[in-house]
DSSP file (Angstrom, degrees, kcal/mol; ACC not computed):
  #  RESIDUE AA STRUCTURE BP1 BP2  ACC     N-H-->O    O-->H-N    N-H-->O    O-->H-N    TCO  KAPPA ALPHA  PHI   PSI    X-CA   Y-CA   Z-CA
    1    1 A X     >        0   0    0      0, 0.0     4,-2.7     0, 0.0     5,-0.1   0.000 360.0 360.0 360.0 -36.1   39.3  -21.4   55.0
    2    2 A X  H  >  +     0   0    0      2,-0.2     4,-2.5     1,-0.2     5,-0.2   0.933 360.0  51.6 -35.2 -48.0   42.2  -22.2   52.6
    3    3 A X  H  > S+     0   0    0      1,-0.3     4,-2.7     2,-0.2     5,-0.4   0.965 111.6  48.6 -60.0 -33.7   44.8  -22.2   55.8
    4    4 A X  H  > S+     0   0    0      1,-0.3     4,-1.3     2,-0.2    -1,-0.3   0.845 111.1  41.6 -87.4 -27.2   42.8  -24.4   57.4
    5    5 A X  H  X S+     0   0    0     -4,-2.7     4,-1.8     1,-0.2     3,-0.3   0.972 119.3  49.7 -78.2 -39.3   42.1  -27.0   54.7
    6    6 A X  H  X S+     0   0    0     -4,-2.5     4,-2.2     1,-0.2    -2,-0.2   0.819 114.3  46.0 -67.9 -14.4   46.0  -26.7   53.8
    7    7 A X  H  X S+     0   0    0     -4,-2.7     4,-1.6     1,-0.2    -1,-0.2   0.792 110.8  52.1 -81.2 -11.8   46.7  -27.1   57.8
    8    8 A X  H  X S+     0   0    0     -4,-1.3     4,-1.9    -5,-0.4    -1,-0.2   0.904 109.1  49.4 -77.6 -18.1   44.3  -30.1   58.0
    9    9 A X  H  X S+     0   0    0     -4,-1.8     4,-2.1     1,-0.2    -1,-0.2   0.874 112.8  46.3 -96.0 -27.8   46.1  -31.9   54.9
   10   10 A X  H  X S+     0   0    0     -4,-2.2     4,-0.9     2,-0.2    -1,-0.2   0.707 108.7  59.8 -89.2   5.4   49.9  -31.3   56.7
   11   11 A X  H >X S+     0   0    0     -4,-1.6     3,-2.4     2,-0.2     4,-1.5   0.985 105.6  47.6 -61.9 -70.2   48.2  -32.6   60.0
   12   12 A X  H 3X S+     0   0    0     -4,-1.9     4,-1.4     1,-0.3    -2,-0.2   0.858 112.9  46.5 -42.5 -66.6   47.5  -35.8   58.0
   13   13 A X  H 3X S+     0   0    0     -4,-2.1     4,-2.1     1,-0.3    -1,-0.3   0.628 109.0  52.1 -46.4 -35.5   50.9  -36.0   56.8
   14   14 A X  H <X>S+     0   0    0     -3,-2.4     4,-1.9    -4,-0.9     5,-1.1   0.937 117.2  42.2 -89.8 -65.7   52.5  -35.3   60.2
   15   15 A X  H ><5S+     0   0    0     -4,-1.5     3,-4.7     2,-0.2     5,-0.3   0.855 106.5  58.4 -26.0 -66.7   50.2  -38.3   61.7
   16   16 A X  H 3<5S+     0   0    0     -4,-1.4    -2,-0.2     1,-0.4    -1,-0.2   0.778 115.5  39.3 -63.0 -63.4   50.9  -40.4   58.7
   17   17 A X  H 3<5S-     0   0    0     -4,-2.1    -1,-0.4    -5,-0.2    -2,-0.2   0.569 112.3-113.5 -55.9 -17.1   54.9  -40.0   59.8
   18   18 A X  T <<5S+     0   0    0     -3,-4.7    -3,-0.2    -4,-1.9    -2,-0.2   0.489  87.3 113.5  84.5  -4.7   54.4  -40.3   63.6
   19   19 A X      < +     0   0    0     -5,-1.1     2,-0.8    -4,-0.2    -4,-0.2   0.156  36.9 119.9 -77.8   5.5   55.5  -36.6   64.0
   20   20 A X        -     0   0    0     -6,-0.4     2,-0.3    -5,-0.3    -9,-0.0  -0.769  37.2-175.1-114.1 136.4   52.5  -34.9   65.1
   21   21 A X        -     0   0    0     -2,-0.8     2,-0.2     1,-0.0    -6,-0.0  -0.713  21.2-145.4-116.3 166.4   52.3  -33.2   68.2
   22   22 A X        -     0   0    0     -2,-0.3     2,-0.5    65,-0.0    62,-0.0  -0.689  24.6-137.0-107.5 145.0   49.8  -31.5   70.0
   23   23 A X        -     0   0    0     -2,-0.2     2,-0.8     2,-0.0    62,-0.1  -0.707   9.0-132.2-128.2 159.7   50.8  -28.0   72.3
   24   24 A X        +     0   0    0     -2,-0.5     2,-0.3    60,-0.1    60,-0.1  -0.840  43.0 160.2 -96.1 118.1   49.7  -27.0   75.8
   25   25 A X        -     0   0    0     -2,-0.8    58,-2.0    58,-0.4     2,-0.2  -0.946  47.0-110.7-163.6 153.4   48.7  -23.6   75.5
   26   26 A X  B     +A   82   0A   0     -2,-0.3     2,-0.2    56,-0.2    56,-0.2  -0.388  48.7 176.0 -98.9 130.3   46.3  -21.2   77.8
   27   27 A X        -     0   0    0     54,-0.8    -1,-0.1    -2,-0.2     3,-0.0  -0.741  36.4-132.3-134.0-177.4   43.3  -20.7   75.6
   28   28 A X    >   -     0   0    0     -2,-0.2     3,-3.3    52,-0.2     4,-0.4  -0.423  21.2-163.7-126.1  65.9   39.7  -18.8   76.3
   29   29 A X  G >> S+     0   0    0      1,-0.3     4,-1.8     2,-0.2     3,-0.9   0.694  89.6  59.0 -57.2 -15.9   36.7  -21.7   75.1
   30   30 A X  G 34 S+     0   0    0      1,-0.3    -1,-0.3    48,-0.3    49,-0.1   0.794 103.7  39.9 -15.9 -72.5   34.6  -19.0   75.1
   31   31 A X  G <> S+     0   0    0     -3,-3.3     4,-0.8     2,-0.2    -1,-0.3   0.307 110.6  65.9 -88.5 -13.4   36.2  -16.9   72.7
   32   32 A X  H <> S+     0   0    0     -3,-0.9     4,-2.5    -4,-0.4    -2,-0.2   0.868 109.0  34.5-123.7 -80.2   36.9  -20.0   70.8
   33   33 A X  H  X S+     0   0    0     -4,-1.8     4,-1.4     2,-0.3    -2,-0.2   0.541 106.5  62.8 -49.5  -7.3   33.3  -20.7   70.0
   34   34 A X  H  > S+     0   0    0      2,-0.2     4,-1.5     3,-0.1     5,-0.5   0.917 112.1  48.1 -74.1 -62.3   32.1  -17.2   69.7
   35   35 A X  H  X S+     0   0    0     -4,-0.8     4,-1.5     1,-0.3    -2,-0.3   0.793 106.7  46.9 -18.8 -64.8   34.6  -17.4   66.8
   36   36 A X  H >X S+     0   0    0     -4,-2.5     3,-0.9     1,-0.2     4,-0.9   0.998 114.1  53.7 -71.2 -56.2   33.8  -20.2   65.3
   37   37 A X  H 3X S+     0   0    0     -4,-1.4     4,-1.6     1,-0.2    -2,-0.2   0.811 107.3  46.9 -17.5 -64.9   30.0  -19.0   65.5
   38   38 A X  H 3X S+     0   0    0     -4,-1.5     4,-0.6     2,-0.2    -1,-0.2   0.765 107.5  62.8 -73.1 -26.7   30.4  -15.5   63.8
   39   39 A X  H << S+     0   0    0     -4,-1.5     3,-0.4    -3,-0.9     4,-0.3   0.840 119.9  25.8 -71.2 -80.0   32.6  -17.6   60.9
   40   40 A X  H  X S+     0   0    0     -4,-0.9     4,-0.7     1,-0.2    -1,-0.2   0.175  98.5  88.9-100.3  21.5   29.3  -19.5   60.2
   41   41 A X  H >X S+     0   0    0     -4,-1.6     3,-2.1     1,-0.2     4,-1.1   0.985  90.3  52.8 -29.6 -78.6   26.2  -17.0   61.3
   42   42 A X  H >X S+     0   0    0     -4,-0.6     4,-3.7    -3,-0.4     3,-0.5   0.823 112.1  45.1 -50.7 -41.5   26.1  -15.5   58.0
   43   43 A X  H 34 S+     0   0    0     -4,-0.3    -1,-0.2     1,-0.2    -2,-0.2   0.794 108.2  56.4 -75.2 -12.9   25.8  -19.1   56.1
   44   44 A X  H <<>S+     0   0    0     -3,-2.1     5,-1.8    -4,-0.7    61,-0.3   0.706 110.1  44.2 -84.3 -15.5   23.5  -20.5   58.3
   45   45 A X  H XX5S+     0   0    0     -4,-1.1     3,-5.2    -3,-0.5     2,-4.2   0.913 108.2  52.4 -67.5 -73.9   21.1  -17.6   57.6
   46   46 A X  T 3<5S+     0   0    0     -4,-3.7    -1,-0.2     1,-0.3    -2,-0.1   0.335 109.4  55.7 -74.6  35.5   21.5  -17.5   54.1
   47   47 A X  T 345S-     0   0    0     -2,-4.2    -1,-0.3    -3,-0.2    58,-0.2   0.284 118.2-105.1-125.2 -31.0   20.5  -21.8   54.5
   48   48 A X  T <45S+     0   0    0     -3,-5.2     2,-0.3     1,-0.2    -3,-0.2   0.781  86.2 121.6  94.7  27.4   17.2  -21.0   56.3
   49   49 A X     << -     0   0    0     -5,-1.8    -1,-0.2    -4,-0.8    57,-0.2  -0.843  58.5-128.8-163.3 130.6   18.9  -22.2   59.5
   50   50 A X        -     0   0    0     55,-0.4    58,-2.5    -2,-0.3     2,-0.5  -0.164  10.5-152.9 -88.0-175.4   19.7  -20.9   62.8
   51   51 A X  E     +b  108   0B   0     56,-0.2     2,-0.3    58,-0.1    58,-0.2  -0.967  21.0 169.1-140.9 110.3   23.0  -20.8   64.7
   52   52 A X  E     -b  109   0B   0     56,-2.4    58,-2.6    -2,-0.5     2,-0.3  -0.973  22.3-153.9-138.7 156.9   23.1  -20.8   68.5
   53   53 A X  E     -b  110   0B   0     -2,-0.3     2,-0.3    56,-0.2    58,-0.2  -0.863  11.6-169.1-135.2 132.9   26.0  -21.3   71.2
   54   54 A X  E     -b  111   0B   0     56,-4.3    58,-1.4    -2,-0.3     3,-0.2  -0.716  18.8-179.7-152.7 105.2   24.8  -22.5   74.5
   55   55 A X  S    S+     0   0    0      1,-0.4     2,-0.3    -2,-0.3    -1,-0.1   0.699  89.2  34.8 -83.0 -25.2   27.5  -22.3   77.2
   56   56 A X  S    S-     0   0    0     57,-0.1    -1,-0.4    20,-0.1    57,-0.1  -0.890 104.6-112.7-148.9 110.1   24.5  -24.0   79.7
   57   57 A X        -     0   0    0     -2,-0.3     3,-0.1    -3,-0.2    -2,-0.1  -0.110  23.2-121.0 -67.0 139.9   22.5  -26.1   78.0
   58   58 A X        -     0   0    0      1,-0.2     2,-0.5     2,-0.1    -1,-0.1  -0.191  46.1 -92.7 -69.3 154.1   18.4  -25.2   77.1
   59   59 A X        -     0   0    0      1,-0.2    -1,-0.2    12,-0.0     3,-0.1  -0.296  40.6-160.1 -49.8 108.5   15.9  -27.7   78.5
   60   60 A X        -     0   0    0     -2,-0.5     2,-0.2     7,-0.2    -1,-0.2   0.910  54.2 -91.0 -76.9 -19.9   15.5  -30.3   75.1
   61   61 A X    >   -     0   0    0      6,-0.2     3,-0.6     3,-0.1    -1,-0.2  -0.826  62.3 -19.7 152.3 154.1   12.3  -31.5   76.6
   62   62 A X  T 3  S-     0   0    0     -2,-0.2     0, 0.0     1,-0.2     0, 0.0  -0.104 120.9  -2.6 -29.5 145.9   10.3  -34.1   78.9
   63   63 A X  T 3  S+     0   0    0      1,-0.1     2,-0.4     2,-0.0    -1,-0.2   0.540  88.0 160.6  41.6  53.4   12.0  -37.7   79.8
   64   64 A X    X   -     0   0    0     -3,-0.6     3,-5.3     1,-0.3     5,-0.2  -0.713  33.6-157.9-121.0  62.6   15.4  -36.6   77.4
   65   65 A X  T >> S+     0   0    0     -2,-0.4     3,-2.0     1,-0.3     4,-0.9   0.566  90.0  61.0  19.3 -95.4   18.3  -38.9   78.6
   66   66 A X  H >> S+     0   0    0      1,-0.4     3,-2.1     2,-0.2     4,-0.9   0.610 106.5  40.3 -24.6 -64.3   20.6  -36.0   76.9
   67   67 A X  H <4 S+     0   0    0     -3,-5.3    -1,-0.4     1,-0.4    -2,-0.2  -0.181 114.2  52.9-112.7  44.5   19.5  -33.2   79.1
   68   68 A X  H <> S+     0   0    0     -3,-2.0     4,-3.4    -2,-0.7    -1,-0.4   0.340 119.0  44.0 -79.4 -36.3   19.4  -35.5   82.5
   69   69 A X  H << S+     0   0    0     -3,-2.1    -2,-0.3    -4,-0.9    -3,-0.2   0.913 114.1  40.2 -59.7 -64.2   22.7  -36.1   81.4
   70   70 A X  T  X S+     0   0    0     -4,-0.9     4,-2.4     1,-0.3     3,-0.4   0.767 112.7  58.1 -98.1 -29.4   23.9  -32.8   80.4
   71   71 A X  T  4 S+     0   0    0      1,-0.2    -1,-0.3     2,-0.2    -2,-0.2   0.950 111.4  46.9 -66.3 -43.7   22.0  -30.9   83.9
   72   72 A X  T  < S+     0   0    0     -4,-3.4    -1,-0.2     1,-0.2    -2,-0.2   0.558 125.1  23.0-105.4  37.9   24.0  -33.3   86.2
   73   73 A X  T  4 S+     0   0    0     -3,-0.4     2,-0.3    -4,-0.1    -1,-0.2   0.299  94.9 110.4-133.6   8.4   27.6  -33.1   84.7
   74   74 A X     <  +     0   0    0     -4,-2.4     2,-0.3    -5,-0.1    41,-0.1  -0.708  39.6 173.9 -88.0 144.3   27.4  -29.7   83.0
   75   75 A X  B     -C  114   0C   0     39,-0.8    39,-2.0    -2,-0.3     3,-0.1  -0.922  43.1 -84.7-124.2 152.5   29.4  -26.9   84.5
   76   76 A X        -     0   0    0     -2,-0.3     2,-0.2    37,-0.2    38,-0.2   0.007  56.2-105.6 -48.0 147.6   30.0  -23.0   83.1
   77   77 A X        -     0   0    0     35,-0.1    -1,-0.1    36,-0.1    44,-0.0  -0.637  38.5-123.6 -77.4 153.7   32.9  -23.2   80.7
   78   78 A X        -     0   0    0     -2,-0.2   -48,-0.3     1,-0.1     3,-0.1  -0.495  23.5-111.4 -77.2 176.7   36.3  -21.6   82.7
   79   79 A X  S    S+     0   0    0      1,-0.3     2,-0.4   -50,-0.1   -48,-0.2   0.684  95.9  29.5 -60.6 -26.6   38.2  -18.5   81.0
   80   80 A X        +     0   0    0    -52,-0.2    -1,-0.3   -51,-0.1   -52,-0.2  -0.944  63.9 171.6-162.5 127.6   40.9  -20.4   80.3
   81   81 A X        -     0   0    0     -2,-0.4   -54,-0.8    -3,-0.1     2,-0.3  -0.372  29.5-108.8 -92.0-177.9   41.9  -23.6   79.7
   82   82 A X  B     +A   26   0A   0    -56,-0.2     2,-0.3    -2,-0.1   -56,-0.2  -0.661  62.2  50.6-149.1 104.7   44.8  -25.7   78.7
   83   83 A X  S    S-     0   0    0    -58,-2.0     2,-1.0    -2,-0.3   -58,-0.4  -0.903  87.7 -15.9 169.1-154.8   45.4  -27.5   75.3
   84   84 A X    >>  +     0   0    0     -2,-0.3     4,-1.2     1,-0.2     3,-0.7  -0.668  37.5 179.8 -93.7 114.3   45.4  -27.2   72.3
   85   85 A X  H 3> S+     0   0    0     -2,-1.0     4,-0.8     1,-0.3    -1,-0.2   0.870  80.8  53.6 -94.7 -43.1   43.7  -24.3   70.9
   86   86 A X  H 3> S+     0   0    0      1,-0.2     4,-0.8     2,-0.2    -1,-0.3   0.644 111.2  41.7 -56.2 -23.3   44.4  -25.2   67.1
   87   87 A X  H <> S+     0   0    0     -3,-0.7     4,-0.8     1,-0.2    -1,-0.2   0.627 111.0  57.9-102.5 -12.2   43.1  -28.6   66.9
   88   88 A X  H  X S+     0   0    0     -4,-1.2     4,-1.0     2,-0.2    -2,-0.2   0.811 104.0  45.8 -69.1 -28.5   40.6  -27.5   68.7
   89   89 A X  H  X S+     0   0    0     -4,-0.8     4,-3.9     2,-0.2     5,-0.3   0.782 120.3  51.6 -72.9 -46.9   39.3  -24.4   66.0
   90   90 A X  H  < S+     0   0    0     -4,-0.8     4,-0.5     1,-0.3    -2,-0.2   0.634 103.3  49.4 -93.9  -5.9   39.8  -27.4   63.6
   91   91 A X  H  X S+     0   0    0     -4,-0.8     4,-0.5     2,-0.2    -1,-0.3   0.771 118.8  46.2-106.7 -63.4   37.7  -30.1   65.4
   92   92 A X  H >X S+     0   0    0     -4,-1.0     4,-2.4     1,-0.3     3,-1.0   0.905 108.3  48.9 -81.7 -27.8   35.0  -27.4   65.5
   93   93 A X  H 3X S+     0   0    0     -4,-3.9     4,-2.7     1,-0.3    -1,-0.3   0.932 107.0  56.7 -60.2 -37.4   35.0  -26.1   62.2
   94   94 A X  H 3> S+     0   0    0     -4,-0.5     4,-1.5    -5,-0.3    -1,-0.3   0.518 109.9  42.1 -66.9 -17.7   34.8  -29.2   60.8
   95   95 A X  H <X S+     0   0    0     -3,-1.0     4,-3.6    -4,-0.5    -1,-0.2   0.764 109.0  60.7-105.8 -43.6   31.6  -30.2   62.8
   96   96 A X  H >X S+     0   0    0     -4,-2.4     4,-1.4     2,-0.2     3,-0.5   0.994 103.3  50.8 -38.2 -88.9   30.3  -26.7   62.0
   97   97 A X  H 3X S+     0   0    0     -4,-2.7     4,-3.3     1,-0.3     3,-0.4   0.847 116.9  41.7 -22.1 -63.8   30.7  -27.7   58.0
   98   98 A X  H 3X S+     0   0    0     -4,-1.5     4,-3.2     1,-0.2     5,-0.4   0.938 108.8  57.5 -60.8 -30.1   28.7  -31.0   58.6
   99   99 A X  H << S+     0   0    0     -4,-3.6    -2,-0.2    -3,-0.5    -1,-0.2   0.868 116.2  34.3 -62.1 -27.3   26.2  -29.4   60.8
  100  100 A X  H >< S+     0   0    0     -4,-1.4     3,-1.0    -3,-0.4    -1,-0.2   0.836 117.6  58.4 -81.5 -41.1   25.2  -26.8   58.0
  101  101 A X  H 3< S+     0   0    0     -4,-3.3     3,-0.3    -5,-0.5    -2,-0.2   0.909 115.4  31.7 -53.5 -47.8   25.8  -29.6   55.4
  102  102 A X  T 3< S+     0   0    0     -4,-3.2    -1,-0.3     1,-0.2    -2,-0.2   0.360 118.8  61.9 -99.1  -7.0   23.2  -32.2   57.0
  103  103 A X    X   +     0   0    0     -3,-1.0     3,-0.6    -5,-0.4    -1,-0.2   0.068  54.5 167.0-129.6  41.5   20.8  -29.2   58.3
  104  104 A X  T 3  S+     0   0    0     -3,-0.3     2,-0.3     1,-0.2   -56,-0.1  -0.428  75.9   1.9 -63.0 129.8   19.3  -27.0   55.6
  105  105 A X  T 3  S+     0   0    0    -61,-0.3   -55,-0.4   -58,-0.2     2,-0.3  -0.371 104.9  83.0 113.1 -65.4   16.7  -25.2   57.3
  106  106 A X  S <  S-     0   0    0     -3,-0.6    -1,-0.0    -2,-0.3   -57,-0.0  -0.743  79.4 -85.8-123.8 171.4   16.5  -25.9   60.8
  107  107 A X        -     0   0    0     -2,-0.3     2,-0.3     1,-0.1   -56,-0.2  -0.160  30.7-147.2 -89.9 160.0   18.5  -24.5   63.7
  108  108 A X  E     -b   51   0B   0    -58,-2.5   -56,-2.4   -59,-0.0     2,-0.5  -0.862   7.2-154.7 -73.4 120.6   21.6  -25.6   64.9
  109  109 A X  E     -b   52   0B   0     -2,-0.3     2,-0.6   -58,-0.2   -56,-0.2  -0.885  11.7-154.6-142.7 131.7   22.7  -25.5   68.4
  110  110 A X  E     -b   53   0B   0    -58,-2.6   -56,-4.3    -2,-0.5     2,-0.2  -0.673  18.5-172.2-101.9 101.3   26.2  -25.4   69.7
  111  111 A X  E     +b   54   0B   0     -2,-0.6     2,-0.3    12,-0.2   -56,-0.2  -0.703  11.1 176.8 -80.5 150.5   26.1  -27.1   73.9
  112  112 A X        +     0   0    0    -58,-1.4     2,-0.4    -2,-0.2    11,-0.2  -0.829   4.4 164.0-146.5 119.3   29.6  -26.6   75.6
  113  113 A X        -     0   0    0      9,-0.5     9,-2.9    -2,-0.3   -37,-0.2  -0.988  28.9-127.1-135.3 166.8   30.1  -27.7   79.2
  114  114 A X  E     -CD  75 121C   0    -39,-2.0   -39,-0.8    -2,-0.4     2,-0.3  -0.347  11.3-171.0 -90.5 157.5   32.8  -28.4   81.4
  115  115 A X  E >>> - D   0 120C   0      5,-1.2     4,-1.2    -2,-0.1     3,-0.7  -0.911  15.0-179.8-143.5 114.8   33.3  -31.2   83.3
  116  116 A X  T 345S+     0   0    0     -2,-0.3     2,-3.0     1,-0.2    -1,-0.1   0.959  76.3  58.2 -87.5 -44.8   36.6  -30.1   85.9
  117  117 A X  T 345S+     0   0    0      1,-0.3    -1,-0.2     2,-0.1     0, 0.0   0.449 126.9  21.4 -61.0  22.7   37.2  -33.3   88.1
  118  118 A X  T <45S-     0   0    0     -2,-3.0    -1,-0.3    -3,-0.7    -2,-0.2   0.396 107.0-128.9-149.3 -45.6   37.9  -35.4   84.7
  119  119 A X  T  <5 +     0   0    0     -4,-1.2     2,-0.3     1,-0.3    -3,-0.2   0.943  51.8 159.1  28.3  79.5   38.8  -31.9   82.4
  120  120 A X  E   < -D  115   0C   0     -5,-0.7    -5,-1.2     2,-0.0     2,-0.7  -0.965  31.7-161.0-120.0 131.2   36.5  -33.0   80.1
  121  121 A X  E     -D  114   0C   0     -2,-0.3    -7,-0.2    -7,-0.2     2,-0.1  -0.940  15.5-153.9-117.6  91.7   35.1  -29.9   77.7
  122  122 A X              0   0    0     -9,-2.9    -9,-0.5    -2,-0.7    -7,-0.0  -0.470 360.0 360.0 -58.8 152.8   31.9  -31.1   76.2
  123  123 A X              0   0    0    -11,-0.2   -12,-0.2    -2,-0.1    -1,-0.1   0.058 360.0 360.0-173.7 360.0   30.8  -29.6   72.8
């Protein structure tokens, strides 16, 4: 967690100068969220609160805008994408932190779908 708070502060810096760039690289999102999961399973147990990944999002409920939403543009995530895989880890971790911060207790659940004709990766 160190790297990552020291990578998040020379990100700032790199903005702050107009120097930071972003890299095209063949990623798995998969693999990117099981990761980020397993980093914060254990703390969300020991909070009282569970931690679940859902690549195709559960039914939320009767008349729920979201999950009309999310049944007609969600798609299976692909193996492999293209972007940036590092701002992406840091995007989620960081949402991860608040989600435990703001949710002592009750469960968390991580939706991720694809959208290909826009290659838009909800989460």
């Amino acid at each position: 967690m160190l790297v990552c708070l020291v990578n998040d502060i020379l990100d700032r810096k790199l903005i702050e100068l107009g120097q930071f760039e972003t890299r095209r690289e063949h990623f798995d999102p998969t693999k990117i969220l099981r990761f980020i999961v397993s980093i914060f399973a254990n703390q969300a147990n020991l909070q009282g609160s569970s931690l679940s990944l859902h690549t195709v999002a559960p039914p939320l409920g009767p008349n729920s805008h979201l999950e009309l939403f999310l049944r007609d543009s969600q798609r299976p995530l692909p193996d492999c994408l293209i972007g940036d895989q590092v701002r992406l880890q840091q995007v989620l971790v960081n949402l991860m932190k608040n989600a435990l911060k703001f949710s002592r207790g009750r469960p968390i659940k991580i939706l991720a779908s694809y959208e290909p004709l826009k290659s838009i990766l909800y989460v």
